[in-house]
C-alpha positions in Angstrom: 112.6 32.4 122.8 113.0 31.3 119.4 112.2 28.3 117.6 112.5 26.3 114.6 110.2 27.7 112.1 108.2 24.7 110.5 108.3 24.4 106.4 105.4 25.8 104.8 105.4 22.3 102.6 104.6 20.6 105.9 101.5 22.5 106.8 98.1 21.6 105.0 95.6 24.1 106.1 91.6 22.9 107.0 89.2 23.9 104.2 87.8 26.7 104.4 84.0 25.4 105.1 85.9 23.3 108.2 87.1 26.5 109.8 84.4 28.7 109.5 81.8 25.7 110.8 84.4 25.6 113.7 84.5 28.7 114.7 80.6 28.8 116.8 81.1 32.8 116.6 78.1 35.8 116.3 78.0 36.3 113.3 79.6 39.6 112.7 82.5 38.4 114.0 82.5 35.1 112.6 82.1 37.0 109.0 85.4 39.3 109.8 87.2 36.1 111.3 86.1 34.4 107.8 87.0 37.2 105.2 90.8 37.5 107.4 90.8 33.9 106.8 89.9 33.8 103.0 92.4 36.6 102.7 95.6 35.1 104.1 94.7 32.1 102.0 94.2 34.2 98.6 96.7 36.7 98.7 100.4 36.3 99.0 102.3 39.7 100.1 101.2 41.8 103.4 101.6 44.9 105.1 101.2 45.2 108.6 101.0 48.5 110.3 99.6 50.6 113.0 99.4 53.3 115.5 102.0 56.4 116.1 104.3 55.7 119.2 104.2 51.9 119.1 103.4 49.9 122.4 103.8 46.8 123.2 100.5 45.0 121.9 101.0 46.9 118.8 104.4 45.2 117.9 104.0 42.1 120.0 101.0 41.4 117.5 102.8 42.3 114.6 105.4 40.6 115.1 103.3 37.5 115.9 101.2 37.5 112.8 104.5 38.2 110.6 105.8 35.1 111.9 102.2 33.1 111.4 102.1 34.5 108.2 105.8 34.0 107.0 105.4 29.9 108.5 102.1 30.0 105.7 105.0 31.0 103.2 103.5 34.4 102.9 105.4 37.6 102.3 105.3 40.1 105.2 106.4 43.5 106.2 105.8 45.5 109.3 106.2 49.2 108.5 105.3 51.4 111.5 104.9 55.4 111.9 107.4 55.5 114.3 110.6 53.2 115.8 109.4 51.2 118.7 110.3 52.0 122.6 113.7 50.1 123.2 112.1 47.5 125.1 110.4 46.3 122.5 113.2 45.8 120.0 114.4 42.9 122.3 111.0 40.2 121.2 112.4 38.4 118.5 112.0 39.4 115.0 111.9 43.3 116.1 114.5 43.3 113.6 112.1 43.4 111.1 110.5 46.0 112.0 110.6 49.2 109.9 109.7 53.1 111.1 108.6 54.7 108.0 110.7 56.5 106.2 109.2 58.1 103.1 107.4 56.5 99.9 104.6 54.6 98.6 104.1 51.1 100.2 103.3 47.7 98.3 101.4 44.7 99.3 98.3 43.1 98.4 96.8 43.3 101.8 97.0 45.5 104.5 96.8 44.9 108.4 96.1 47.8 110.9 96.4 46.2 114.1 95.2 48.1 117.5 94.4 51.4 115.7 90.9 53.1 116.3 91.1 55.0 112.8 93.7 55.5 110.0 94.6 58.9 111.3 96.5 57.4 113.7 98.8 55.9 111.3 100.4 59.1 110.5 102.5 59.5 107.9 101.7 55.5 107.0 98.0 56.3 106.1 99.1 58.2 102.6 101.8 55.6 101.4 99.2 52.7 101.5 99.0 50.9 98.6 96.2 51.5 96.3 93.4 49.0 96.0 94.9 46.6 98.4 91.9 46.1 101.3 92.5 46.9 104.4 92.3 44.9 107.2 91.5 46.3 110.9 91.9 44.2 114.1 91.2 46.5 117.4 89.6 46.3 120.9 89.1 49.7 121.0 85.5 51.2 122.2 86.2 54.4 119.8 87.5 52.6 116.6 85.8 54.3 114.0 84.7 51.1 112.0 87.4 52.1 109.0 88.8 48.8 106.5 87.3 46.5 103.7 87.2 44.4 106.6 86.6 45.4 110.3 86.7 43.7 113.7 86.5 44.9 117.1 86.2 43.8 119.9 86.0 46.0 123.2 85.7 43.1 125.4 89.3 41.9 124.7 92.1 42.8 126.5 94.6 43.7 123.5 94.9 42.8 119.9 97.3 40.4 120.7 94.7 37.9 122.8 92.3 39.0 119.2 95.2 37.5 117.3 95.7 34.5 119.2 91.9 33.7 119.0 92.3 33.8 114.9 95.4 31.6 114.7 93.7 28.9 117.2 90.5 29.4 115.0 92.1 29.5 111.5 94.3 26.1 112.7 97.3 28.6 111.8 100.9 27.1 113.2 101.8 29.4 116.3 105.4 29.2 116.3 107.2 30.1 119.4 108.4 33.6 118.8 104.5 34.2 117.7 103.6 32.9 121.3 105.8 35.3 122.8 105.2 38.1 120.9 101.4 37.4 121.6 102.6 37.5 125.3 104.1 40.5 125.4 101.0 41.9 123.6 98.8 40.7 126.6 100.9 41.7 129.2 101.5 44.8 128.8 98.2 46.2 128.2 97.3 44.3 131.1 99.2 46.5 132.9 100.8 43.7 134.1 97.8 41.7 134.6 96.5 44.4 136.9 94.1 46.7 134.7 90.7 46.5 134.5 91.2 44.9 131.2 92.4 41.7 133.3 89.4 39.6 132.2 89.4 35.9 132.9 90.0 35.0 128.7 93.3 36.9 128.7 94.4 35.2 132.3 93.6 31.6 130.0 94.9 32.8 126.6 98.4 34.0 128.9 98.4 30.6 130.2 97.9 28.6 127.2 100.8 30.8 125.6 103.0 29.7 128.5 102.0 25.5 128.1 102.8 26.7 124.2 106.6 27.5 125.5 106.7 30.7 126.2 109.0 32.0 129.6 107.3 34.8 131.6 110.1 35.1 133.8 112.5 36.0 130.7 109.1 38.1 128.9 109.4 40.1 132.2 113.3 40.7 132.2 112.9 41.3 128.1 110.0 44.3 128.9 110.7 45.4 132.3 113.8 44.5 134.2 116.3 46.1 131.3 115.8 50.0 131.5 118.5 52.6 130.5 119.7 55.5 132.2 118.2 57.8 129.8 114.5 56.2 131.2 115.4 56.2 134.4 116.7 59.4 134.6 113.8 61.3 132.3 110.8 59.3 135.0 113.2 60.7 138.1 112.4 64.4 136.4 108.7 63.6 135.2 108.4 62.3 139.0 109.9 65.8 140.1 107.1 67.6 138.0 104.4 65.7 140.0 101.0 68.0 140.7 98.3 67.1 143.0 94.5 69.0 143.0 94.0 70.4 146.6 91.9 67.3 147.2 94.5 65.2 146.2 92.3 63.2 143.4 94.0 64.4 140.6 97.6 64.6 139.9 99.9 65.3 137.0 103.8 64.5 135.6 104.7 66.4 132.8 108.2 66.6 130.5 109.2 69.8 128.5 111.1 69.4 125.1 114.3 70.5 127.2 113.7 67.7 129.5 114.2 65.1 126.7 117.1 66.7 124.8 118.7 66.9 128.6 119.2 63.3 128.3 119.4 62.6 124.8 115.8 60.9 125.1 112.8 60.8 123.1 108.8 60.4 124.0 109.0 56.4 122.8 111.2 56.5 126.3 108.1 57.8 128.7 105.7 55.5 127.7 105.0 54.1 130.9 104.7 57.0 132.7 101.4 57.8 133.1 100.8 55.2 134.8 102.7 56.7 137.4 100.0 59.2 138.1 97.1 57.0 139.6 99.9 55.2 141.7 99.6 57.9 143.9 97.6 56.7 147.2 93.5 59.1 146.4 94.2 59.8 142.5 91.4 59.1 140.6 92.4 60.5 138.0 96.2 61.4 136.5 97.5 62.9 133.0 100.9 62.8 131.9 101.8 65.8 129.5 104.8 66.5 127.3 105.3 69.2 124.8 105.7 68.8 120.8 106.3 70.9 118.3 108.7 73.3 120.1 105.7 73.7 123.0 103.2 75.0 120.2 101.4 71.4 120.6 101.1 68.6 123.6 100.3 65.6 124.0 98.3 63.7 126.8 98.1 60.2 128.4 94.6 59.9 130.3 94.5 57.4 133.2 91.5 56.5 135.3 91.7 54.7 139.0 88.1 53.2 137.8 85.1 55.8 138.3 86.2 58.4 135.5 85.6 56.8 132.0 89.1 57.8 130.0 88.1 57.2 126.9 85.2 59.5 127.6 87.2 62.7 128.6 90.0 62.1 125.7 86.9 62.1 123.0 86.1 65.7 124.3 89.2 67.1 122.5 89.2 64.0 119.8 91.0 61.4 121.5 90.3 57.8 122.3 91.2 54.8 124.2 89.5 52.5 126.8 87.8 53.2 130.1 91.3 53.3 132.3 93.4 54.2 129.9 93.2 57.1 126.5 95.1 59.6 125.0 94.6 62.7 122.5 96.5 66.2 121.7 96.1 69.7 122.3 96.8 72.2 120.0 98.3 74.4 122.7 101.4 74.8 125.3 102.1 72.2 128.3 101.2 74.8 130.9 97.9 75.7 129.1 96.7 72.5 128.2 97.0 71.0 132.1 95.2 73.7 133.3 92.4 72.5 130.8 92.3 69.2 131.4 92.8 69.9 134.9 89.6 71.9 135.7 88.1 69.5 132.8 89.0 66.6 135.5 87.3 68.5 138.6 84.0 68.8 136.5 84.4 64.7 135.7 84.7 64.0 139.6 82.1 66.8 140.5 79.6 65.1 138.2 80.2 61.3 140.0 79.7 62.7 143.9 
């Protein structure tokens, strides 16, 4: 997937006016597209970072805006809160991509990508630099508005297709490992291509990175086709946990702390699994649980079928997320906190009959 990354000599960016008239954009999003823009042209070193437990639109993204920003002759770093599932470390550059390991961080500008508030940077959010601005890119409904500048966009599909939109706007070059890392973005929190999120500009932007170079058939063995035991192995025992309501419209998977040390696996491993839940032929709703802390804390992936709002239920116990998918944390045990969010879920489906 790689290619020969043009000579930042070669490239002679539009003035500024030229984008900014180009860009035909409301004009709260054409001022955050701008200020990104005057950004990236005025400041040399970069920090991009973003959410605990990485997914793939997180470092797809990043990775594709390192590599736009390195072909500017920029200096980049991604510095994450945590090390990325193992299916991402196979797009290119992943490499470069650091978990956070302690100490203040330097840059004169920093990027959140996909994050609805700094909180969910963890450990990150305290080691930014000082003074730098702050940068947020998100298509979350519940992003709380945080950065110097700020722009969301619920409508979109995933950062990445938000990304894409900015290079092709800011006449950035889009080198071939930013195309597929922009891919991988899309796809994934696409579900595939079969969310709700599927709208028709992420179908065209998924195309246009394809005519751009970019192989879905080696995107999908890259992110889906390569799994290790240890996955494997932990979904066959999340699978064996499976609970269904009486009426069948709700259903659960859940892993205990010992279920992970058992095969030498960590939560990065079950990211996928919730999706598991509405799988299930009359699930309308399904939670995957897992304990951390030693069981004194758990956390929870939210998934709708289409009629329960996600994002809704998580922002009861201060979570977020979209419509079919969100996520949050209880400050209790595993068998506790599905009973809650259990009995929370009939009262969700009671309310829509």
């Amino acid at each position: 997937m790689t290619g020969r990354k043009p000579a930042a000599d070669y490239y002679l960016p539009p003035s500024e006016t030229q984008v900014i008239r180009a860009l035909s954009l409301t004009p709260s999003e054409g001022e955050a597209k701008a200020s990104i823009f005057r950004l990236v042209r005025q400041r040399s070193s970069f920090l991009i970072t973003g959410h605990e437990r990485p997914d793939g639109d997180l470092v797809g993204t990043a990775l594709a805006l390192k590599y736009i920003l390195s072909t500017l002759g920029r200096s980049v770093r991604i510095v994450l809160p945590d090390e990325p599932p193992e299916r991402y470390r196979r797009l290119d550059g992943a490499a470069d991509v650091e978990a956070y390991a302690g100490g203040p961080l330097e840059a004169e500008v920093v990027v959140v990508l996909d994050s609805a508030s700094l909180e969910r940077l963890g450990a990150v959010r305290e080691a930014l630099p000082a003074g730098a601005p702050v940068v947020s890119i998100d298509h979350h409904l519940s992003n709380s508005g945080f950065g110097d500048v700020s722009w969301v966009d619920p409508t979109r599909s995933s950062t990445g297709e938000m990304v894409y939109d900015l290079a092709k706007a800011s006449d950035w070059p889009l080198p071939l490992p930013a195309c597929a890392g922009l891919y991988a973005a899309i796809v994934t929190d696409t579900g595939r291509f079969g969310y709700s999120n599927t709208s028709a500009g992420a179908l065209r932007t998924a195309a246009e990175l394809v005519e751009r170079g970019v192989s879905a058939e080696e995107m999908t063995r890259r992110l889906y086709s390569s799994k290790s035991e240890r996955e494997l192995r932990l979904l066959g025992r999340a699978l064996s946990q499976l609970r269904l309501s009486d009426d069948g419209s709700i259903a659960s998977v859940s892993l205990y702390a010992g279920d992970f040390h058992e095969f030498g696996a960590v939560p990065t491993d079950a990211q996928d699994f919730a999706a598991r839940t509405v799988s299930v032929a009359g699930v309308e709703l399904g939670f995957f649980l897992y304990e951390l802390e030693a069981g004194r804390r758990t956390k929870v992936s939210v998934r709708s079928s289409g009629r329960v709002d996600a994002s809704e239920l998580a922002a009861r116990f201060g979570g977020g997320g979209h419509h079919a998918a969100a996520g949050l944390s209880l400050e209790m045990g595993l068998d506790q906190a599905r009973a809650l969010l259990e009995e929370v879920g009939r009262e969700a489906l009671k309310q829509l009959r």
